[in-house]
C-alpha positions as CSV (number, residue, x, y, z in Angstrom):
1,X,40.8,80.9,-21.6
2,X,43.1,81.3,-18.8
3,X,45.1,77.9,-17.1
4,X,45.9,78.0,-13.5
5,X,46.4,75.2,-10.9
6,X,43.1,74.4,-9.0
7,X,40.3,72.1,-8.6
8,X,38.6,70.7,-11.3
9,X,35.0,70.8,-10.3
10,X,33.9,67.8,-12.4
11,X,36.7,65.7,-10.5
12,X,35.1,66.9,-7.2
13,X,31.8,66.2,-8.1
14,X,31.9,62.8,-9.7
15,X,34.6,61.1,-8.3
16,X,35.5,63.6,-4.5
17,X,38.7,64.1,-6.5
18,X,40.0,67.5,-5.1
19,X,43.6,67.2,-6.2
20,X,45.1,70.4,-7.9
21,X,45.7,70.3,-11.8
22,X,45.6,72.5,-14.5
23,X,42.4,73.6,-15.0
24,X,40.8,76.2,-17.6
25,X,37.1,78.8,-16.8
26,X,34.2,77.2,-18.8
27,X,32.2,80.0,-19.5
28,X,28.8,77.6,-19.9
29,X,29.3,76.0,-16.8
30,X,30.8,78.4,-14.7
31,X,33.4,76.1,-13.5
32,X,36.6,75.3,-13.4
33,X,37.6,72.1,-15.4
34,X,40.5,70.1,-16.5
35,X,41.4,68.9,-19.6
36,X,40.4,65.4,-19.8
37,X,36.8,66.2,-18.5
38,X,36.5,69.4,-20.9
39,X,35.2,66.8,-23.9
40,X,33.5,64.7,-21.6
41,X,30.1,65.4,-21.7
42,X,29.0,62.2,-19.8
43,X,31.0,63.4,-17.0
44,X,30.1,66.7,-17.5
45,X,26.1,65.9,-17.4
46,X,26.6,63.7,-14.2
47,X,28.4,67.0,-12.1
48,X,25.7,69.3,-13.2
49,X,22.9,66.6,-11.9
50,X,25.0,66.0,-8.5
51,X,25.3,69.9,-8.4
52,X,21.7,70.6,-9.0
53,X,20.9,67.7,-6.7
54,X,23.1,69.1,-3.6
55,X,21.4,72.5,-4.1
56,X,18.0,70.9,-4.1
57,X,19.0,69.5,-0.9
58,X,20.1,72.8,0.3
59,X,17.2,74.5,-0.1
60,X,14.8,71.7,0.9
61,X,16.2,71.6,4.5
62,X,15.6,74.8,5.1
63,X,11.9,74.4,4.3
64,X,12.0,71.3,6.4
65,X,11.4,68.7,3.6
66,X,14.3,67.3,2.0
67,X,12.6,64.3,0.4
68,X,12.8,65.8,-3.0
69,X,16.6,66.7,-3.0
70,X,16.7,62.8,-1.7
71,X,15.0,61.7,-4.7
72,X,17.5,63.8,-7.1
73,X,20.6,62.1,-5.7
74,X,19.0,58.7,-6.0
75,X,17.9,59.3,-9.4
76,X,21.5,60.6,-10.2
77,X,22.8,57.2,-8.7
78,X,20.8,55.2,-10.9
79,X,21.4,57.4,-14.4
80,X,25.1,56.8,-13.4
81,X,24.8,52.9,-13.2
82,X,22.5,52.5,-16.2
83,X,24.8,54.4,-18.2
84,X,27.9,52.8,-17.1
85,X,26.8,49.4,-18.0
């Protein structure tokens, strides 16, 4: 795996964090990621729901109905607070 300066797209996801840090390819997720979030699987987990739940969204407004990409983020929200307590 390469390092280069960029975006970790974990930090982006979870927390809007779009600072610049080193950050390696993950292969699995397709994504660049930093250190600290590489063992994180928690973190990991929640940016691949938030991901799936923006592209959800994505596609449901251009078939007009965008209830069900609604319904992702919301769930998302709640697995995040019932985890964290």
């Amino acid at each position: 795996m390469k390092n280069r300066l960029g975006i970790c797209r974990v930090c982006y996801l979870v927390e809007n964090d779009a600072g610049l840090k080193s950050v390696e390819f993950c292969k699995t997720c397709n994504a660049w990621i930093c250190k600290p979030c590489e063992p994180n699987l928690y973190r990991r987990g929640l940016a691949a729901t938030v991901e799936r739940g923006l592209e959800m969204i994505t596609l449901r407004k251009k078939k007009e109905n965008k209830w069900v990409g609604i319904a992702i983020i919301v769930i998302s929200a709640l697995s995040l607070f019932i985890l964290s307590h």
